[in-house]
C-alpha positions as CSV (number, residue, x, y, z in Angstrom):
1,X,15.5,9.3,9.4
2,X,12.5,7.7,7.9
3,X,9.2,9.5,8.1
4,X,6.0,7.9,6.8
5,X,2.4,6.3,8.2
6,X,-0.9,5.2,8.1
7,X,-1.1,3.0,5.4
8,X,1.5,0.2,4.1
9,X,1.3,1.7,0.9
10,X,3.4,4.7,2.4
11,X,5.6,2.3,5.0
12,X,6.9,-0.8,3.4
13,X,8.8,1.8,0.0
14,X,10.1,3.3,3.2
15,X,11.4,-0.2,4.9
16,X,12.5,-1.4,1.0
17,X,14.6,1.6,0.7
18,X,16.1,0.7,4.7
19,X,16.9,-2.7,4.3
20,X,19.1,-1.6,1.1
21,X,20.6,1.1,2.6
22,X,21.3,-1.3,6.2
23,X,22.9,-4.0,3.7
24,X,24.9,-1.8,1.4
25,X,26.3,0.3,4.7
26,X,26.0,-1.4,7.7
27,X,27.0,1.2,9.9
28,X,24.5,3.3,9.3
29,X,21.8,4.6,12.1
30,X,18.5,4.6,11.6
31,X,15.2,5.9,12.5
32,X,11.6,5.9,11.7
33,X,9.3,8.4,12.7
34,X,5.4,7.7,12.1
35,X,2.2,8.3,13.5
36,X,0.7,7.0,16.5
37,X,-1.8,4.0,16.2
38,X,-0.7,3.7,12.7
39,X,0.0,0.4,11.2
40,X,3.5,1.6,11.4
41,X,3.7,0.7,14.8
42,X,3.9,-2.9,14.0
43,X,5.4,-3.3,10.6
44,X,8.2,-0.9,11.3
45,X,9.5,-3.0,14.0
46,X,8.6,-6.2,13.1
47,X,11.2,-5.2,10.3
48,X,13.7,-4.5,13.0
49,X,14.2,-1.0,13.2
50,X,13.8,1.9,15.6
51,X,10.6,3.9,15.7
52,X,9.1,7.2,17.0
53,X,5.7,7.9,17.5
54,X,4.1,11.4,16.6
55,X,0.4,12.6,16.7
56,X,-0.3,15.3,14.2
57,X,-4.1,15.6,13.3
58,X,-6.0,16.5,10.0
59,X,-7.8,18.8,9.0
60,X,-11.5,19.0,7.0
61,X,-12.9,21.6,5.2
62,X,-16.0,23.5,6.3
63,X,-17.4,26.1,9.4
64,X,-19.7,23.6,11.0
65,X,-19.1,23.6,14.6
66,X,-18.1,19.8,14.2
67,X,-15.3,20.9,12.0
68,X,-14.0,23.8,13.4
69,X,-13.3,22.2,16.7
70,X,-11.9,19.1,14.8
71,X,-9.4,21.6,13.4
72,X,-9.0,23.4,16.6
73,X,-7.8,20.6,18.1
74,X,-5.7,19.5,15.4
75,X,-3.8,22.2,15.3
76,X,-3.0,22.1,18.7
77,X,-1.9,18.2,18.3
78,X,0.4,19.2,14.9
79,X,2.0,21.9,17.2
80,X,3.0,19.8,19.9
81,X,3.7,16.7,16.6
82,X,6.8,19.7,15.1
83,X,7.8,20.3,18.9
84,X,8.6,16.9,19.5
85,X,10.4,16.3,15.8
86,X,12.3,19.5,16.4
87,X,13.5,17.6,19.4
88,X,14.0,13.9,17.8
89,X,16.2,15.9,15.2
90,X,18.5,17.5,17.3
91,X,19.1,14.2,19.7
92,X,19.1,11.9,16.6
93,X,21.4,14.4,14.4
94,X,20.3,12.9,11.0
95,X,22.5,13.2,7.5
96,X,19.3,13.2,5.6
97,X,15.2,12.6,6.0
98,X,13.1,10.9,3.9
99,X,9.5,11.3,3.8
100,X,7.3,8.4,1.8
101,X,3.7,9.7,2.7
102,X,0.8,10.1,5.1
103,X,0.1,13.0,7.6
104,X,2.4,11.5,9.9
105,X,5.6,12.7,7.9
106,X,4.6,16.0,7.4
107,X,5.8,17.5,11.1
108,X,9.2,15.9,10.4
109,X,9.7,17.1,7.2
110,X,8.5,20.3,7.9
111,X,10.9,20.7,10.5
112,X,14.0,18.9,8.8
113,X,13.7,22.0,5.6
114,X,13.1,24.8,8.7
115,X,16.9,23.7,10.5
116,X,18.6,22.8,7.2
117,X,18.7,18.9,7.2
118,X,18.6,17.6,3.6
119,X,15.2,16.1,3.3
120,X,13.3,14.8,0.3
121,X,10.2,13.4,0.0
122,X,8.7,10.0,-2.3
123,X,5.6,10.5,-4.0
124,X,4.4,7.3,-5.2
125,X,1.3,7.9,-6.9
126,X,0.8,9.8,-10.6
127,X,-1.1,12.9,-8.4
128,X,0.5,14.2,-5.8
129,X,-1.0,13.6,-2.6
130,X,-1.8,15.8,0.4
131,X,1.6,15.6,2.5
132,X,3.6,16.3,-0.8
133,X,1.9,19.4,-1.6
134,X,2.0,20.7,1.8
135,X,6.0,20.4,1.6
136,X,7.2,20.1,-1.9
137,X,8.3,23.7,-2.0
138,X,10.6,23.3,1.0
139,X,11.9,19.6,0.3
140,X,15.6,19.6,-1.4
141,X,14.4,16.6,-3.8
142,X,11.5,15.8,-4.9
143,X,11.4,11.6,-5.9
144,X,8.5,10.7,-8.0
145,X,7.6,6.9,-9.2
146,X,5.8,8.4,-12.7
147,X,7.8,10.7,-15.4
148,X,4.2,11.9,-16.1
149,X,4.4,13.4,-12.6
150,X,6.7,16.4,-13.1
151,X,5.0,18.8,-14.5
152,X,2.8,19.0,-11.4
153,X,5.7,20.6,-9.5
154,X,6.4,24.4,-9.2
155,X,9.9,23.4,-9.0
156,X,10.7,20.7,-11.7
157,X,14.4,20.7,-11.4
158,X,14.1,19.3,-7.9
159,X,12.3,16.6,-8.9
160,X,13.9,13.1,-9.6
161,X,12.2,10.1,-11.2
162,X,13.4,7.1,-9.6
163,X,10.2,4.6,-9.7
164,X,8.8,2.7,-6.6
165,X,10.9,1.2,-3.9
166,X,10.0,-2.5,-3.7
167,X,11.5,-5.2,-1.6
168,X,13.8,-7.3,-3.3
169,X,11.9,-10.8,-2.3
170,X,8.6,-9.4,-5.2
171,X,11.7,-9.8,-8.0
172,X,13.5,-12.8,-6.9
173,X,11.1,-15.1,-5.3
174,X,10.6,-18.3,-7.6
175,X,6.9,-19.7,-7.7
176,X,8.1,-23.1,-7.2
177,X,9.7,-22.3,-3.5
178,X,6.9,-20.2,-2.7
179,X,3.9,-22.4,-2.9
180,X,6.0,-25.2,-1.0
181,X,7.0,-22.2,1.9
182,X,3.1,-21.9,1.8
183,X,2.7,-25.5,1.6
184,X,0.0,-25.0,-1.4
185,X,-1.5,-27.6,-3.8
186,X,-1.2,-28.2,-6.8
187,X,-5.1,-25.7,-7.4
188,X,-4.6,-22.6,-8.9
189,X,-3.8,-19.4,-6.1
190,X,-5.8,-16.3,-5.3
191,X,-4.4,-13.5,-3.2
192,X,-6.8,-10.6,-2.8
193,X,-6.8,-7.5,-0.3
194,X,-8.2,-3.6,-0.6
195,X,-5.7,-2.4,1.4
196,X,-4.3,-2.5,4.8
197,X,-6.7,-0.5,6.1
198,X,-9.8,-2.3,4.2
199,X,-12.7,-1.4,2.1
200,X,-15.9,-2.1,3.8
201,X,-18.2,-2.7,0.6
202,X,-14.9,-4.3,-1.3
203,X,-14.9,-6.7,1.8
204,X,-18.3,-7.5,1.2
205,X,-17.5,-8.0,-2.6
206,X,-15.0,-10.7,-1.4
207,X,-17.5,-12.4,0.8
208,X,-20.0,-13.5,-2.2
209,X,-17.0,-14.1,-3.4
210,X,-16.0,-16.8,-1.3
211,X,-19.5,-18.0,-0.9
212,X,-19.2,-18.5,-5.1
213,X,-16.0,-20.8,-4.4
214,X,-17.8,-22.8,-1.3
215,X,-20.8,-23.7,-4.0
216,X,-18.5,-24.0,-6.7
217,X,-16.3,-27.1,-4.6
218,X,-13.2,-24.5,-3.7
219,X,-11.5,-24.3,-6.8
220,X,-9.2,-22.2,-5.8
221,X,-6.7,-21.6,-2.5
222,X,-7.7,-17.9,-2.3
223,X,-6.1,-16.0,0.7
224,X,-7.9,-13.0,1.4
225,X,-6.5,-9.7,3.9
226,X,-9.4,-7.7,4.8
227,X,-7.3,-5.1,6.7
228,X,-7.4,-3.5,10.2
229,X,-11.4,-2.3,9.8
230,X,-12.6,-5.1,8.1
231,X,-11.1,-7.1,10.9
232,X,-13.5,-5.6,13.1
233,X,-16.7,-7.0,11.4
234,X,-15.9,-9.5,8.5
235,X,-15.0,-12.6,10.2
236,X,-19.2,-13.1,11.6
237,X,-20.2,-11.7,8.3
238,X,-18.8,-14.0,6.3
239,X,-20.2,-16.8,8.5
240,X,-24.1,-15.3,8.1
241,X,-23.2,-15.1,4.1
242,X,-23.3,-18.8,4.7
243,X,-19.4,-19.7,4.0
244,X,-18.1,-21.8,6.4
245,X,-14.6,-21.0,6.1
246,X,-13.0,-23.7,8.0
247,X,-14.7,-26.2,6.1
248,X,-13.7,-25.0,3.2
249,X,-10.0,-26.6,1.8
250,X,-8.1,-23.8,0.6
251,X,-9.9,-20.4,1.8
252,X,-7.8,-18.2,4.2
253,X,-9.1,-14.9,5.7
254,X,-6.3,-12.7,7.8
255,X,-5.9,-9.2,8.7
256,X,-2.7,-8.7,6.7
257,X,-0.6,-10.7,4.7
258,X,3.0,-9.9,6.3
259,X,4.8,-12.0,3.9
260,X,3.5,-10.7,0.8
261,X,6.4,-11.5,-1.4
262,X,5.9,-15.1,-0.7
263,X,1.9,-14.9,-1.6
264,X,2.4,-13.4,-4.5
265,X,5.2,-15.0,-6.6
266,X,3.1,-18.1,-5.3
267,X,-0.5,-16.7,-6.6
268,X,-1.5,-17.4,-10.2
269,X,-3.9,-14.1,-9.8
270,X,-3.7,-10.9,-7.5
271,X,-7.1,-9.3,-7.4
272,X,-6.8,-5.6,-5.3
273,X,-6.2,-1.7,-5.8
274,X,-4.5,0.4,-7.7
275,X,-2.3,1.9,-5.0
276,X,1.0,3.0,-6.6
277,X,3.2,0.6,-4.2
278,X,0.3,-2.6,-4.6
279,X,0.9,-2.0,-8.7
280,X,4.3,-2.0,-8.0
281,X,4.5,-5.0,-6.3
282,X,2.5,-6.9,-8.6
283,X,4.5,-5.9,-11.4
284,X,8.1,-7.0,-9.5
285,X,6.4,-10.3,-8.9
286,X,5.0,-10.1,-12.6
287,X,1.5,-11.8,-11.5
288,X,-1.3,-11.4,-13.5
289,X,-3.9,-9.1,-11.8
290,X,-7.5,-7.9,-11.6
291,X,-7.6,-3.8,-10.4
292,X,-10.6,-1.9,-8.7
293,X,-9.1,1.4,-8.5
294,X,-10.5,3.5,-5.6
295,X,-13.1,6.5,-6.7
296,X,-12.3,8.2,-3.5
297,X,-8.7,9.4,-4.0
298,X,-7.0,12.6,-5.0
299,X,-7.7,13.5,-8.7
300,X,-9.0,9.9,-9.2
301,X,-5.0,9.0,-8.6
302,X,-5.7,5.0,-9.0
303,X,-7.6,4.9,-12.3
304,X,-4.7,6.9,-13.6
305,X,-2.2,4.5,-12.4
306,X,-3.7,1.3,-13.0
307,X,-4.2,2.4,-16.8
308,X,-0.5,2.6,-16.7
309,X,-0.6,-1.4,-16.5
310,X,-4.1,-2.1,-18.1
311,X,-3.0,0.2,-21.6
312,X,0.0,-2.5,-21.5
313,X,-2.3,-5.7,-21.5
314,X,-0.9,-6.3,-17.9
315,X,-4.2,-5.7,-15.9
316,X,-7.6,-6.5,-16.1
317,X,-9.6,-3.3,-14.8
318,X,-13.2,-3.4,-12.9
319,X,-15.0,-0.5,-11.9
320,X,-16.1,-0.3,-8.2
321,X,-19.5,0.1,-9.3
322,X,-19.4,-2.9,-11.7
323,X,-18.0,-5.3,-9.0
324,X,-20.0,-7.3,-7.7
325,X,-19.5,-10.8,-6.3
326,X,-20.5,-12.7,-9.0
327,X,-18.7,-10.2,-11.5
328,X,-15.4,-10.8,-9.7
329,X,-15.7,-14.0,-9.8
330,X,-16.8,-14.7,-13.4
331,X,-13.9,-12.2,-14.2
332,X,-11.2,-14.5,-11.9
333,X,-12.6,-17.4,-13.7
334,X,-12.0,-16.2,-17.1
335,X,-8.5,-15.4,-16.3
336,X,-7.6,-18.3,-14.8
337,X,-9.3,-20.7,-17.3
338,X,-7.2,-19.0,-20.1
339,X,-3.3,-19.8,-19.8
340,X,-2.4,-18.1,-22.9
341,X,-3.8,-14.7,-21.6
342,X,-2.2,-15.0,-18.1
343,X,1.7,-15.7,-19.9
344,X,0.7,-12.6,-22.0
345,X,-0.2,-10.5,-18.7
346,X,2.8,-11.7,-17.1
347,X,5.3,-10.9,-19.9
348,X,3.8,-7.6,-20.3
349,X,4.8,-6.9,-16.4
350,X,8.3,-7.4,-17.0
């Protein structure tokens, strides 16, 4: 069993590790269990496996009476979330859970340490996040993607350092056959995204963005995901920022890149977070890369890991409150007007 949601940044190390373990033993069952409404509910089975549904809730700090009924009921929605894994585990009879991140996997986990299932849990990033620390203690291994991430652990002898589960397509896709999959010209690529949930003021970063490429003749084919929220609203607001995106050779906007592999061993320059599995990614597909780590995370848990590539001369770093429109795209323009840098950035990805 699988356990894992909200964002793909917790799913798809999840479905990497699947697919291996599906080719290597074919025989083998196997189940996700996620959250409901999550985007695991359509990349889980659009990679062709089983999934569960649970609905654990939250919680938020405070006494207002705002956030005392928000925990109220999301107690009640996390008791009925371990009822119903107590019950998928006993049908489903697994040799082993693992749990790669997101409220969703806690009741599962939780519930595979109470009845003695094997369970371990993934922690991509350098600071442990939320899920982890409410179940580390319990979990039988504890599989972390930084060596730097150890000593965080009460228990340090459970903990394995194994890297980030990527799928195999970021290390073996040739730029050649991607940009004819694509059906890209011979113009230098851009793949950008904040996420797959989106970053509303990021997204708006991306629309001057675009508007820079309209004035300057589209330079560039530049692909941009704004994810599920920015779905909601981006679309007409890039139309009143004056881009007229159809019009416009070469500029893409979409909810979420599903073949990501493809986009980026075709892209000349990635330009996104500093997630642990986007930085991963990037660094399989060995793609030169501009980073705006997040300021709201865990212990500031993306500026730590994007200086893990940017202190080897394999990332270009920009501080959310330095990007602006214009700054992105001087910075993009930089990068790709300088061939020798981009061969150095790549090499140092290896």
């Amino acid at each position: 069993m699988f356990t894992c949601g909200g964002t793909g940044g917790h799913i798809n190390p999840a479905i990497a590790v699947a697919n291996l373990l599906r080719e290597r033993k074919p025989d083998s069952r196997i189940l996700f269990v996620g959250g409901a409404g999550g985007m695991e509910c359509t990349l889980v089975p659009k990679a062709g496996f089983q999934l569960e549904t649970l609905d654990p809730r939250s919680f938020r700090r405070g006494f207002s009476p705002k956030a005392i009924w928000h925990n109220l009921t999301g107690a009640y929605h996390t008791a009925l979330s371990l009822g119903k894994a107590r019950r998928l585990i006993r049908t489903f009879q697994p040799d082993v859970i693992v749990g790669t991140g997101g409220y969703a996997s806690f009741p599962l986990l939780k519930e595979g340490a109470r009845v003695g299932v094997p369970t371990c849990i993934h922690e991509s990033n350098a600071v442990p996040g939320l899920t982890t620390r409410m179940v580390a203690d319990q979990m039988d291994r504890i599989l972390v993607s930084f060596a730097e991430s150890r000593s965080q652990y009460k228990r340090p002898e459970r903990v394995q350092v194994v890297g980030m589960p990527v799928r195999q397509e970021f290390l073996y896709t040739r730029k050649e056959d991607a940009r004819q999959a694509l059906g890209l010209d011979e113009r230098p690529v851009i793949v950008s995204a904040w996420g797959s949930l989106g970053a509303r003021e990021m997204n708006k970063v991306i629309a001057d963005f675009f508007r820079l490429e309209q004035e300057a003749g589209c330079p560039y084919q530049h692909i941009h995901a704004t994810g599920s929220y920015g779905w909601r609203w981006m679309p007409e607001y890039v139309k009143e920022r004056g881009v007229d995106l159809p019009g416009c050779s070469g500029l893409e906007m979409v909810e979420y890149i599903y073949d990501m592999p493809t986009w980026m061993a075709a892209a000349d320059l990635i330009i996104g977070r500093a997630g642990a599995s986007t930085l991963n990614e990037i660094a399989a597909s060995g793609t030169p890369c501009i980073i705006v780590p997040s300021p709201n995370v865990t212990d500031n848990h993306q500026e730590k890991n994007a200086r893990v590539l940017a202190d080897r001369g394999a990332a270009q770093i920009i501080h959310e409150a330095d990007c602006t429109g214009q700054a992105l795209f001087r910075e993009a323009q930089v990068l790709l007007n300088d061939p020798a840098r981009c061969r150095a950035m790549r090499r140092a990805l290896l």
